[in-house]
C-alpha positions as CSV (number, residue, x, y, z in Angstrom):
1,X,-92.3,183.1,-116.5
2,X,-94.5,181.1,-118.5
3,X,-93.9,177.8,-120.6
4,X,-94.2,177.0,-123.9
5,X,-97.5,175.3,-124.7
6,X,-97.2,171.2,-125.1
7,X,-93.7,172.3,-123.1
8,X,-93.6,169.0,-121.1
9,X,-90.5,168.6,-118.6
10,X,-88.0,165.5,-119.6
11,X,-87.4,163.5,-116.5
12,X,-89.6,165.0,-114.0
13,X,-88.7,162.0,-111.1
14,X,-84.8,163.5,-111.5
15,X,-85.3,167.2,-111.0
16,X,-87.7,166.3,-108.0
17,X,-85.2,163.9,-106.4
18,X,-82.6,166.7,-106.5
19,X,-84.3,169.5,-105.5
20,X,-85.6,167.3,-102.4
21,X,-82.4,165.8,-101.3
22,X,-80.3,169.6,-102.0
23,X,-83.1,171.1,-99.7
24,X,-82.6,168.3,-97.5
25,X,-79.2,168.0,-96.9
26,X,-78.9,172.3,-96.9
27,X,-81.5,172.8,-94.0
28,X,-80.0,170.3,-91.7
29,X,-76.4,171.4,-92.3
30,X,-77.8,174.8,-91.4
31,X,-79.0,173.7,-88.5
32,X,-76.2,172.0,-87.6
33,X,-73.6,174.7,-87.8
34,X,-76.5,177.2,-86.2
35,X,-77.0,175.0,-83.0
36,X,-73.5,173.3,-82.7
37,X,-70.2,174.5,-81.8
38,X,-67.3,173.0,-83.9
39,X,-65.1,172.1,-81.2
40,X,-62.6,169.3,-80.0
41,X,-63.7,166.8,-79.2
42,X,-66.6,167.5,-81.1
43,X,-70.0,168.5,-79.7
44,X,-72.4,165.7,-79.2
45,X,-75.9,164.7,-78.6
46,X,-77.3,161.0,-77.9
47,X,-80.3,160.7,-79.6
48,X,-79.7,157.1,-78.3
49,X,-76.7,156.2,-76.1
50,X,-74.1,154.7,-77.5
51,X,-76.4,153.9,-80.6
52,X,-77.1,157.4,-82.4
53,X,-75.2,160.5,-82.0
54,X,-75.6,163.7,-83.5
55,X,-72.1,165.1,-83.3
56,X,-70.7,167.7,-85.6
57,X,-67.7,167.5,-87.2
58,X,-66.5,168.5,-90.8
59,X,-64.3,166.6,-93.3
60,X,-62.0,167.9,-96.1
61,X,-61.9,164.5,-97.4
62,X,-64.4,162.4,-99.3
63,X,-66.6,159.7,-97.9
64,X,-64.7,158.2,-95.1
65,X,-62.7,160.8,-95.2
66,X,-60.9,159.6,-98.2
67,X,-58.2,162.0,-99.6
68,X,-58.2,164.2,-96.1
69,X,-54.8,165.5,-96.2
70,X,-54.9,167.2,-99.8
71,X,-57.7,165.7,-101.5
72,X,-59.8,168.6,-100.8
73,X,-59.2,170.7,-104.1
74,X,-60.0,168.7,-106.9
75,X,-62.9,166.9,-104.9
76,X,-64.4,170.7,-105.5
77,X,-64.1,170.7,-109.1
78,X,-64.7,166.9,-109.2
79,X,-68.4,167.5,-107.6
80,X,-69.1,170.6,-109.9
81,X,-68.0,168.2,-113.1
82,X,-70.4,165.1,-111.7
83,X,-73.2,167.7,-111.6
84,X,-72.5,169.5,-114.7
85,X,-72.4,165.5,-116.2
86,X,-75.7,164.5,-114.2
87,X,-77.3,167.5,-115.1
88,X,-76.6,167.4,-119.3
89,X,-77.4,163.9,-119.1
90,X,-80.7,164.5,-117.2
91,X,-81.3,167.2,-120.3
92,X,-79.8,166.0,-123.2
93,X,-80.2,161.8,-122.5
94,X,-82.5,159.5,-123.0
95,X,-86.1,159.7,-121.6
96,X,-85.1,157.8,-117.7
97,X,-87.4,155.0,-116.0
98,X,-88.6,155.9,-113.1
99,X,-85.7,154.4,-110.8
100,X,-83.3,156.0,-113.1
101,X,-84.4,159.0,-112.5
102,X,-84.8,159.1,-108.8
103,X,-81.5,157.6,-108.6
104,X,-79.9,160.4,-111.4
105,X,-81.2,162.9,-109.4
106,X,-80.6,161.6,-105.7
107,X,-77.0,161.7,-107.4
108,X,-77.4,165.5,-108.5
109,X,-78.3,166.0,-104.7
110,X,-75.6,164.9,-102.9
111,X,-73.3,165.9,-105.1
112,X,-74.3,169.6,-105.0
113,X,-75.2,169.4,-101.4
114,X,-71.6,168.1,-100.7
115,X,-70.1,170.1,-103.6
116,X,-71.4,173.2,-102.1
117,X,-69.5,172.5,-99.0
118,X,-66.4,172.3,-100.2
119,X,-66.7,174.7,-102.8
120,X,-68.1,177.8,-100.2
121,X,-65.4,176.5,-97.0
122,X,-63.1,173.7,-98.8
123,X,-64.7,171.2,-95.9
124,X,-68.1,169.2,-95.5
125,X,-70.1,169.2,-92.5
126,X,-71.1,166.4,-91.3
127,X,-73.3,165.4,-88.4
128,X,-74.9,161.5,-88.5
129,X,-72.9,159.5,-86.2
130,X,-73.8,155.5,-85.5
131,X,-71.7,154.3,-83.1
132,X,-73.6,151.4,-82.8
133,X,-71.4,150.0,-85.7
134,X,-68.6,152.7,-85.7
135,X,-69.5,154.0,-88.8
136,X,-68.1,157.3,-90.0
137,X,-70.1,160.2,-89.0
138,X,-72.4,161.4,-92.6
139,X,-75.0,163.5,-93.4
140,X,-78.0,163.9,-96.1
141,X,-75.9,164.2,-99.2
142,X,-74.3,161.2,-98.2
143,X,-77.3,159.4,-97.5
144,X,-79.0,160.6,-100.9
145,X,-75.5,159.5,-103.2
146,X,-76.2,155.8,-101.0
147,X,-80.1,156.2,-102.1
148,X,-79.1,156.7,-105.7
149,X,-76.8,154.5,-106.3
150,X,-79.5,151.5,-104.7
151,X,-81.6,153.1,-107.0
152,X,-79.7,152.6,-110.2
153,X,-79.0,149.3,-109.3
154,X,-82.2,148.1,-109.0
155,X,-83.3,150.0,-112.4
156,X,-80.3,147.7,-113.7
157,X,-81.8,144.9,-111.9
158,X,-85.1,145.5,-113.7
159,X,-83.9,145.5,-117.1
160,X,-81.3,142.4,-116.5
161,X,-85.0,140.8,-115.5
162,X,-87.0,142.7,-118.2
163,X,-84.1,141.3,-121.0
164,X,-84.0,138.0,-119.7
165,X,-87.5,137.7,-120.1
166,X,-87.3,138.6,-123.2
167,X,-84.6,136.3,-124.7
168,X,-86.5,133.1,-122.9
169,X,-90.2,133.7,-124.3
């Protein structure tokens, strides 16, 4: 299919952060659930002992597992809304910066990547596990919402800067 001439794509930086981080998180869930057993106590494997795991496990919760025991229905409909939202505002907003949009879309990413999770089995696989620190086992949606949100914070940064600037000279 062919585009429009002088067709030029609104927010490029957000549509490539998504489609990166969705790939991203979909591949290595795949092969997750394709090399790992769900089992209890989960399968494991020390990348480095006692320091980084790969261990699968799910989670019908949010991050943290947050709203376990319940929570698992309206966190579908909740991620299809946040993407619907990212993705109209990502069409029908404002021209982004550059941080906005990588942040926009690193949103979009984990979002779906999660949201398809729940949608397709009502749970989220998750895999990244840093015991190190004993910090809840993750995976690349997680890591891409995290990204995103740094990202929009520091656009916001930025323009605190940029509008300070501007009010002392």
């Amino acid at each position: 299919m062919e585009r429009p001439k002088g067709f030029k794509l609104k927010n490029p930086g957000f549509w490539w952060a998504a489609v990166v981080s969705i790939l991203g998180d979909r591949l290595t869930k795949l092969w997750i659930v394709q090399t790992y057993s769900l089992t209890y106590p989960p399968e494991t494997t020390p990348l480095w002992p006692n320091v980084f795991h790969i261990t699968y496990v799910t989670n019908t919760g949010a991050a943290f597992s947050l709203f376990a025991n319940g929570g698992g229905g309206w966190l579908r409909w909740l991620s299809l809304a946040v993407s619907l939202l990212l993705i109209a505002f990502a069409v029908f907003g404002p021209r982004l910066d550059r941080w906005e949009q990588l942040g926009y879309g690193l949103l979009l990413g984990g979002a779906l990547g999660n949201g398809i999770d729940r949608l397709l089995k009502g749970e989220v696989v998750d895999f990244l596990d840093f015991r190190l620190i004993r910090f809840p086992i993750f995976n690349v949606a997680d890591i891409a919402i995290n990204l995103g949100i740094a990202c929009l914070l520091y656009a916001a940064w930025r323009q605190h800067q940029r509008d300070s600037a501007d009010t002392q000279g």
